[in-house]
C-alpha positions as YAML, in Angstrom:
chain: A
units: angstrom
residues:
- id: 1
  name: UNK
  ca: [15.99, 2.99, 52.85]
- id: 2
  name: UNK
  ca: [12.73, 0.96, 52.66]
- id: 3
  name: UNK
  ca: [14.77, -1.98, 53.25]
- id: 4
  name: UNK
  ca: [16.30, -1.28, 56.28]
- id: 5
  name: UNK
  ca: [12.55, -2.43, 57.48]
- id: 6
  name: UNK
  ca: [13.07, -5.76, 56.37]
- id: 7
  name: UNK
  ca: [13.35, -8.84, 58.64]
- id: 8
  name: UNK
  ca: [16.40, -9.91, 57.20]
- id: 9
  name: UNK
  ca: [18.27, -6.36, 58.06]
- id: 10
  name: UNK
  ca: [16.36, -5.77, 61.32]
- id: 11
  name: UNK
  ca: [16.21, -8.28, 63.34]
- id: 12
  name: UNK
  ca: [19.96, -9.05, 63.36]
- id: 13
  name: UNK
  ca: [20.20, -5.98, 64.18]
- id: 14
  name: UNK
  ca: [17.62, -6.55, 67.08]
- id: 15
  name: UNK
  ca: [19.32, -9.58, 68.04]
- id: 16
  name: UNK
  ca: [22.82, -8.42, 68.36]
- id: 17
  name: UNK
  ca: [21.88, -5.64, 70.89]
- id: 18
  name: UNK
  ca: [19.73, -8.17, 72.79]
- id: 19
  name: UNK
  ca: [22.41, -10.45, 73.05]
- id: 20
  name: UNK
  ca: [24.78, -7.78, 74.14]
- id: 21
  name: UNK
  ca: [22.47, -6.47, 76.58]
- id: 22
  name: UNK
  ca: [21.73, -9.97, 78.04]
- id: 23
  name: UNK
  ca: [25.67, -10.26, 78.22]
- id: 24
  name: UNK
  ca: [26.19, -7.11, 80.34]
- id: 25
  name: UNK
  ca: [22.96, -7.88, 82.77]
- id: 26
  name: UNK
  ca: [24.16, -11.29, 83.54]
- id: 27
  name: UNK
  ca: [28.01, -9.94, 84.33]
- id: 28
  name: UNK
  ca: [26.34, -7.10, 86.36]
- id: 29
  name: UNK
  ca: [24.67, -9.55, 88.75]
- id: 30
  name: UNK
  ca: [21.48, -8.39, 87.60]
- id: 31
  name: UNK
  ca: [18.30, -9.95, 88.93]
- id: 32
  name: UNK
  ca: [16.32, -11.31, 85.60]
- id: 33
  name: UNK
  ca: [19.33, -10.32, 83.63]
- id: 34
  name: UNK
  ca: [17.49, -12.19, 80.92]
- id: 35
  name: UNK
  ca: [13.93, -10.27, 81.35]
- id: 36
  name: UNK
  ca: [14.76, -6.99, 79.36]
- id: 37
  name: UNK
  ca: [16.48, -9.36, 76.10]
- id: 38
  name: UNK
  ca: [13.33, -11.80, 76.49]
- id: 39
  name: UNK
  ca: [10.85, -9.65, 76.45]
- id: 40
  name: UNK
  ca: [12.12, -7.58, 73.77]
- id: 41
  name: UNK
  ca: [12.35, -10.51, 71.50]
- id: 42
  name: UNK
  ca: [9.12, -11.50, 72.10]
- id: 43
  name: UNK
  ca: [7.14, -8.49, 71.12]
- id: 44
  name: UNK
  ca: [9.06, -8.49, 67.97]
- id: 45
  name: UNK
  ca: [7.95, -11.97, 67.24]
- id: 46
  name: UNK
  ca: [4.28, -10.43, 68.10]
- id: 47
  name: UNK
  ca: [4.56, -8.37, 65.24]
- id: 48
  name: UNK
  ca: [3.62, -10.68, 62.61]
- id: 49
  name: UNK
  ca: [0.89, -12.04, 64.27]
- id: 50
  name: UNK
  ca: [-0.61, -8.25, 64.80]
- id: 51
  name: UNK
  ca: [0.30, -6.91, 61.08]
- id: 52
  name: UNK
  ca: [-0.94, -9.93, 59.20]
- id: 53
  name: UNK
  ca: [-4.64, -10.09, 60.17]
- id: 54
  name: UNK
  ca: [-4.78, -6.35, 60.22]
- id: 55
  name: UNK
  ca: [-3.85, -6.74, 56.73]
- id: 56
  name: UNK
  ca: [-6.32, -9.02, 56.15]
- id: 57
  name: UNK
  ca: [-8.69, -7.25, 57.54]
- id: 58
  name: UNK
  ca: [-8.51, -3.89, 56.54]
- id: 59
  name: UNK
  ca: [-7.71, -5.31, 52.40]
- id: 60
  name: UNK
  ca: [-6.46, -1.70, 51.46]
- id: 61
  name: UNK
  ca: [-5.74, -1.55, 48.16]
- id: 62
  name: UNK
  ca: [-2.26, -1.34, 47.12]
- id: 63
  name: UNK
  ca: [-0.36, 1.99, 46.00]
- id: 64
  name: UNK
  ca: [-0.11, 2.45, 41.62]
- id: 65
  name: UNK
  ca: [3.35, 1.17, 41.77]
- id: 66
  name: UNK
  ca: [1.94, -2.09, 43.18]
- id: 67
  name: UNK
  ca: [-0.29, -2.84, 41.06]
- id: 68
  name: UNK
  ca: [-3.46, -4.92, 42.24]
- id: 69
  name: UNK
  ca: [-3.64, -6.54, 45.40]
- id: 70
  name: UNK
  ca: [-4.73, -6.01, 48.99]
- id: 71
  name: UNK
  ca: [-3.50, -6.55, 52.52]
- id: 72
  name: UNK
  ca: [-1.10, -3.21, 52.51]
- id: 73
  name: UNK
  ca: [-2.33, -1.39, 55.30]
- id: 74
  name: UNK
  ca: [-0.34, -1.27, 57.58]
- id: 75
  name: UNK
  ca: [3.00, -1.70, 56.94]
- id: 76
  name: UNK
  ca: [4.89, -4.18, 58.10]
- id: 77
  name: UNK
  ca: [7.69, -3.07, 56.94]
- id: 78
  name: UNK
  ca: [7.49, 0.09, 59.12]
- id: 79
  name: UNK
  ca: [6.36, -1.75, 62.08]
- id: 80
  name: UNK
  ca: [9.44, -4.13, 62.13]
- id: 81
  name: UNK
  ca: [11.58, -1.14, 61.80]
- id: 82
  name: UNK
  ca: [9.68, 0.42, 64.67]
- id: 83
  name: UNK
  ca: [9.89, -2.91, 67.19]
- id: 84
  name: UNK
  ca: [12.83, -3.64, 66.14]
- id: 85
  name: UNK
  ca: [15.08, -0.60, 66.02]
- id: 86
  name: UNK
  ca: [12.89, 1.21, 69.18]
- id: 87
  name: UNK
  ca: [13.06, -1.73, 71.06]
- id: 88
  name: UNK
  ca: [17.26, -2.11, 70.92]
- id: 89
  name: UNK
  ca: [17.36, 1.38, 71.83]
- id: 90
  name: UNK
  ca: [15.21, 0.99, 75.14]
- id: 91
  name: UNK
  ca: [17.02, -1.88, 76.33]
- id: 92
  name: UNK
  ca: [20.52, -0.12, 75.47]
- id: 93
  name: UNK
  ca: [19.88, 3.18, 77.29]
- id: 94
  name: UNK
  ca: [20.26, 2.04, 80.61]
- id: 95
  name: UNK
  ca: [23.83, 0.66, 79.70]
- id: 96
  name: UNK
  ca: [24.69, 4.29, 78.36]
- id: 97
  name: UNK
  ca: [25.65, 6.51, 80.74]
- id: 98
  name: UNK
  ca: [26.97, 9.89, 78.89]
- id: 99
  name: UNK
  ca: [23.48, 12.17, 77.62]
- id: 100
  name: UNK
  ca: [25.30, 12.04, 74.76]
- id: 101
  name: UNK
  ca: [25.26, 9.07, 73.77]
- id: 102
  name: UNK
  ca: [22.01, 8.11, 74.73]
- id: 103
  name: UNK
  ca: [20.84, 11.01, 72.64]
- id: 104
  name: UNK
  ca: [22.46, 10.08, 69.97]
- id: 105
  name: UNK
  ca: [20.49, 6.81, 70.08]
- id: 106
  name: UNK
  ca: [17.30, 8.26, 70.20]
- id: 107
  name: UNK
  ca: [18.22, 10.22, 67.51]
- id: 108
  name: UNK
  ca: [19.99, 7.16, 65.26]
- id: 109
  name: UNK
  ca: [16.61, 5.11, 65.90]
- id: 110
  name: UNK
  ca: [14.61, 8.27, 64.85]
- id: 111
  name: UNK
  ca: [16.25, 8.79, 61.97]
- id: 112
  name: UNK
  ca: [16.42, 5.09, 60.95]
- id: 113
  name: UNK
  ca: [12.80, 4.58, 60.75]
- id: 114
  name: UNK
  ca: [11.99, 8.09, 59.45]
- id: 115
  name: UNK
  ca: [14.20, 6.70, 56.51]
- id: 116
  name: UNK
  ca: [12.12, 3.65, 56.26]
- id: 117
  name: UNK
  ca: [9.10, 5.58, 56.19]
- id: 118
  name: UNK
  ca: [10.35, 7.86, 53.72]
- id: 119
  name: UNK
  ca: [11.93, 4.68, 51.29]
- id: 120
  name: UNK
  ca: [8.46, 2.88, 51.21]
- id: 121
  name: UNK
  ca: [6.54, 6.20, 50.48]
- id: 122
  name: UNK
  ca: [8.64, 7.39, 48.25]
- id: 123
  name: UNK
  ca: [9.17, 4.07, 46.30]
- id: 124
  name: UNK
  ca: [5.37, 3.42, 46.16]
- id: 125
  name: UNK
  ca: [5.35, 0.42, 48.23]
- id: 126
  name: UNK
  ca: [3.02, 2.35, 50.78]
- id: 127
  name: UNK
  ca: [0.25, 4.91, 51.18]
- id: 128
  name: UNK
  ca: [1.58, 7.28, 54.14]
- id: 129
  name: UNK
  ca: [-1.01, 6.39, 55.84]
- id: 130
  name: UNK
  ca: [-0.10, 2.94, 56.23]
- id: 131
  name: UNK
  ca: [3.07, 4.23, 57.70]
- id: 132
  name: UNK
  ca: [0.97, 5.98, 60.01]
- id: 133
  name: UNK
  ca: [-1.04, 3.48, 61.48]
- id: 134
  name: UNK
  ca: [2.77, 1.19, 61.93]
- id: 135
  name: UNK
  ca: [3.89, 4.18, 63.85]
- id: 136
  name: UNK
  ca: [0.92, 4.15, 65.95]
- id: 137
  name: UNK
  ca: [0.92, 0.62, 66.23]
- id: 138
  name: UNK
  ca: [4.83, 0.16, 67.52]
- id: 139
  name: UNK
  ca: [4.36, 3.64, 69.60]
- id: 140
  name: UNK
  ca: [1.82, 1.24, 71.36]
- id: 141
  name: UNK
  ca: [3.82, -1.51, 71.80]
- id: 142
  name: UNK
  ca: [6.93, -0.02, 72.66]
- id: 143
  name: UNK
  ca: [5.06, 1.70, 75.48]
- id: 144
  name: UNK
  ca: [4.04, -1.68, 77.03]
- id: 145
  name: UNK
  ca: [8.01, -2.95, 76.62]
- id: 146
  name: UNK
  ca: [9.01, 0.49, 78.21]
- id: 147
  name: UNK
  ca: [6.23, -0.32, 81.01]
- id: 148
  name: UNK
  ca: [7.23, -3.48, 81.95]
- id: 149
  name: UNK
  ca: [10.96, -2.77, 81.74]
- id: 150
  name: UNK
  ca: [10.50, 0.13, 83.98]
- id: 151
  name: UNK
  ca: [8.65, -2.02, 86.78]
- id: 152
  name: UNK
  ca: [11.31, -4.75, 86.52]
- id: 153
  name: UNK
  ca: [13.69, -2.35, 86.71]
- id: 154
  name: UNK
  ca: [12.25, -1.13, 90.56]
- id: 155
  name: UNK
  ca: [12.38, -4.82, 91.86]
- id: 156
  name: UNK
  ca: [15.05, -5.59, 94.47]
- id: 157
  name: UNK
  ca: [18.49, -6.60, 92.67]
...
């Protein structure tokens, strides 16, 4: 489960929806078809560049598991999983129009990064708190996407 956090499995993942998404703006006529996809893509490639100094400058030690060595708080991991999988889901549910469906999103991505959570805690490659602060992190971020999607979103077409 921990590795569904990985770059390598999540942002393909990311990118596929983002493509798709980009697809059906552009044959909808949409204004900024390409906004939504863009910006989406672009907080996931802020990530990095938020995780790794935090890491560096926080230097929590590593779990038992681990062994010795710093720079695990917070997760990274959990963050990409966050971005990555949150983000595809907020630029998909506008394109879903049954409740059911779009539930069952919110419930997939839910579920996907509880099981990340649960994979690096329960492997030992994280202190649950590290998890935490990831969560906290992406709950952030994906806030701001959700922000500026939603004013885009009132624009003339």
């Amino acid at each position: 489960m921990a590795d569904l956090g990985d770059v390598a499995v999540a942002v393909p993942v990311l990118a596929v929806v983002l493509g798709y998404v980009a697809w059906r703006a552009r044959a909808a006529g949409r204004a900024r078809w390409w906004l939504p996809s863009l910006a989406t893509a672009a907080l996931m490639a802020v990530v990095p560049a938020l995780i790794v100094p935090l890491k560096e400058l926080v230097a929590r030690p590593a779990p038992p598991v681990m062994g010795p060595g710093t720079g695990f708080y917070p997760s990274g991991h959990t963050a990409t999983a966050v971005i990555a999988y949150g983000g595809a889901a907020l630029v998909l549910i506008p394109w879903l129009r049954a409740t059911g469906a779009r539930r069952a999103l919110l419930v997939g991505c839910l579920t996907l990064n509880l099981g990340v959570a649960f994979g690096l805690i329960r492997r030992g490659y994280h202190w649950p708190l590290d998890v935490a602060a990831s969560w906290c992190l992406g709950a952030m971020l994906l806030l701001s996407l959700r922000l500026l999607l939603g004013r885009n979103s009132r624009q003339p077409k």
